[in-house]
Phi, psi and omega in degrees: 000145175222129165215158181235143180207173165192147186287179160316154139071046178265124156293164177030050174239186171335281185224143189280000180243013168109114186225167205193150194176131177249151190207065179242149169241155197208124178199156141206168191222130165229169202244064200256124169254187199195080195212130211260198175179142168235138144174124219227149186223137180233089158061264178260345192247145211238126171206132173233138164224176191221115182228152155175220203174124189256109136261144170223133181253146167204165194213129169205126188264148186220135162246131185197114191240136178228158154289152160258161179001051166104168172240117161340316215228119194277126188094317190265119177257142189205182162234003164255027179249004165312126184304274188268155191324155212264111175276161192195163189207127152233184219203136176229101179240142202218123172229159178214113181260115178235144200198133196243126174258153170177124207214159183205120173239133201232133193232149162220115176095349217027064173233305201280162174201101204214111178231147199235158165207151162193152168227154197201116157237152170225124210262089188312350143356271200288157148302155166322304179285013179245330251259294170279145170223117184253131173222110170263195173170164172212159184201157184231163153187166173206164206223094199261356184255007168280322167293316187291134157271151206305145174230189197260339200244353198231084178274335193199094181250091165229148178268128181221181193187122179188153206235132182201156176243127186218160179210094171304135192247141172259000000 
């Protein structure tokens, strides 16, 4: 909570005629996951995964009250001490963001590589047609000084390579 005042006849302030003003915000937000694993080897191949899934919720309240044209009463700071009726604004604000994940990474040899990803959110937010939004991506590698023979000058050579989609919420 914030308040602000000043007495009558105050230089640079609000008002030379007295002002009084209340100010509070109140919120929370909770956080629920959800996240499952895998990881599992079939002879050369190696696959680890990942699925789960978040809601989030957040809630913020806003109260915000002043005097109009001076305070009545020299000293008493109230908002019932208002020459004129109080101008005043609150504000309620609620968002839930709900969201399912998931990534599967496959490994051969430990040289080769393949990670597949996606995520999906819906933003209570957004417009309908705004509202879901989906980001994959794939990425690749290989580990070529594996194939090669060793050398003295060449200790650790890979080539990797991804692809992704992202999208900013505002």
């Amino acid at each position: 909570r914030h308040i602000s005042r000043n007495p009558i006849s105050s230089r640079n302030s609000w008002s030379s005629y007295g002002y009084y003003a209340e100010e509070k915000t109140t919120g929370y937000s909770l956080n629920n996951d959800l996240l499952l694993n895998v990881d599992k080897t079939f002879g050369d191949f190696q696959l680890e995964g990942l699925a789960g899934g978040t809601i989030y919720f957040k809630k913020d309240d806003y109260f915000q009250a002043n005097t109009q044209g001076g305070l009545s009463v020299p000293g008493f700071y109230s908002l019932r001490a208002s020459k004129n009726p109080i101008e005043w604004d609150t504000d309620l604000t609620r968002q839930q963001v709900n969201s399912l994940f998931g990534r599967v990474s496959i490994s051969y040899k430990r040289m080769a590589y393949l990670d597949v990803t996606g995520r999906n959110d819906w933003n209570s937010t957004l417009s309908e047609e705004e509202r879901s939004y989906f980001y994959p991506s794939v990425s690749g590698s290989f580990v070529v000084s594996e194939i090669l023979p060793a050398t003295s000058w060449l200790d650790f050579w890979k080539l990797r390579s991804s692809w992704t989609v992202t999208k900013a919420t505002p």
